[in-house]
N, C-alpha and C positions, 0 to 999 in steps of 0.2 A: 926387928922383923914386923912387919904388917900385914892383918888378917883380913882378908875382904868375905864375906857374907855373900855366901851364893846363895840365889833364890829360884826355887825350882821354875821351871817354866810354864806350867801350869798356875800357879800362884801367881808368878804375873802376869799372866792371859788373863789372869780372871779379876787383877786390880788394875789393868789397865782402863779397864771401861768407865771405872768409881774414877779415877785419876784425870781421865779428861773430862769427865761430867762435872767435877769440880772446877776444872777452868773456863767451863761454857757457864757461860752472863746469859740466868734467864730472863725472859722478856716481863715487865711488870706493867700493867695497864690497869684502868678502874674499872670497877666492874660494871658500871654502865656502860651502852657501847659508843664507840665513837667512830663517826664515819666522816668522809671526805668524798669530793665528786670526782670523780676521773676520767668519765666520758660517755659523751651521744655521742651514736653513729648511726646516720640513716641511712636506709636502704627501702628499695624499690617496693618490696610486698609488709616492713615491719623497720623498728629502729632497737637498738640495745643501749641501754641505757646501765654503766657501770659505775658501781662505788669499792672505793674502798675502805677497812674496819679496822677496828681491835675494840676485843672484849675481855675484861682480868679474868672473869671467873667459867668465860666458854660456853654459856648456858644460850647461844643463839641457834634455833632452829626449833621445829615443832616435828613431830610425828603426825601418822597420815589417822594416826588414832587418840591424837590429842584432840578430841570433841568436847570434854566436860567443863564448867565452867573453871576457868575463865574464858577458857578457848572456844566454848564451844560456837556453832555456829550462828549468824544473826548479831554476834557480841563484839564490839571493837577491838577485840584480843585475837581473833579468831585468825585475823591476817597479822604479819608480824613486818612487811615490807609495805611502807606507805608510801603511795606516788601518786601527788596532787600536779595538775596541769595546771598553768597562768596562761591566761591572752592579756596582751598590753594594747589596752583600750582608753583613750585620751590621754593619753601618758601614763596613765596605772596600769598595775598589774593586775587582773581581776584573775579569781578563782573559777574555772567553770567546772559546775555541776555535773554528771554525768549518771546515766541511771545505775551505771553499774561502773563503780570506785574503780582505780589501777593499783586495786592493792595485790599482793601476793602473798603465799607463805613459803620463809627459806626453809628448808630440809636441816631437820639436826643437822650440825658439823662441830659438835662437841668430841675433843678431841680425848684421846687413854690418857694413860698416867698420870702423875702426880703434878703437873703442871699445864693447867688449863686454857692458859692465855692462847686466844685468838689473835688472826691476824692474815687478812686474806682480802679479797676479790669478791662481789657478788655481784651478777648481769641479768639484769630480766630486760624476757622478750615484748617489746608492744606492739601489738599487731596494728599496721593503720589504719584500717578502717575503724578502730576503737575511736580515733581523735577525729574531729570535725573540723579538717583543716584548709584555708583558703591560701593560696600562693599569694607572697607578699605577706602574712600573718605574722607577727613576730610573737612569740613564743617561749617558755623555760618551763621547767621541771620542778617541783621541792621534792627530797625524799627526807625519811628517816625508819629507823628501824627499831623493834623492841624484841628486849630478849626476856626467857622462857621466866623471870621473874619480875615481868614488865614493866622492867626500865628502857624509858626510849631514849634514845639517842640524840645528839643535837641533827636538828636539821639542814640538811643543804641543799643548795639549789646549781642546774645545771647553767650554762653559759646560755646567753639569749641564743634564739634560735629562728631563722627566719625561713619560714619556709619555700619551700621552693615549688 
């Protein structure tokens, strides 16, 4: 004769959640971030400019009350989303100057519980009349980004860009 072990059903309402959380493969990353370029897209009054990330330990984003050093303002911390413009002038790529940087600050998106890793989308808006651009200009992007224990990220750069 054979005895089967019944388990109340409460008990396993409550082990079933433990049970498939052990079969989901968490995501493991370094805690530097790493980003990739995904896309410009322009448009008539501005262009959006997207990357995509991951970060191991989640620590990317600032508060609107992160001001003290290192963040504070005036200080290269203070933005955490860096975007340098190129013009390709004799066949180089030069850097152009600007009085006021395209840099941004992302918004915490440090995620709850016990597993940190990042792994998302970020798109900022550039307004055009920021860039001094002539039709026919040919054009790219560099970004990279540093997270709240300021490690930055490697850099990428968008696809040439000619304007129109």
């Amino acid at each position: 004769m054979r005895t089967v072990a019944k388990v109340p059903g409460a008990l396993l309402a409550a082990m079933l959640p433990m049970l498939l959380a052990s079969c989901l493969k968490t995501e493991e990353f370094p805690k530097e971030p790493h980003i990739a370029f995904k896309s410009y897209e322009q448009h008539a009054d501005s262009a959006r400019l997207t990357i995509s990330f991951t970060d191991g330990d989640g620590d990317i984003g600032l508060d609107q009350g992160d001001t003290l050093a290192p963040f504070n303002p005036g200080s290269q911390w203070y933005h955490n989303f860096f975007v340098d413009y190129y013009k390709k002038q004799g066949g180089e790529w030069v850097l152009q100057q600007f009085t006021l940087p395209l840099y941004y600050r992302i918004p915490v998106i440090t995620p709850t519980g016990q597993n940190k890793a990042l792994q998302g989308d970020i798109s900022v808006k550039i307004a055009s009349q920021v860039l001094p651009q002539v039709p026919g200009d040919t054009v790219r992007f560099s970004v990279r980004i540093a997270d709240r224990a300021l490690h930055e990220s490697n850099t990428v750069y968008t696809n040439t860009i000619v304007v129109q």
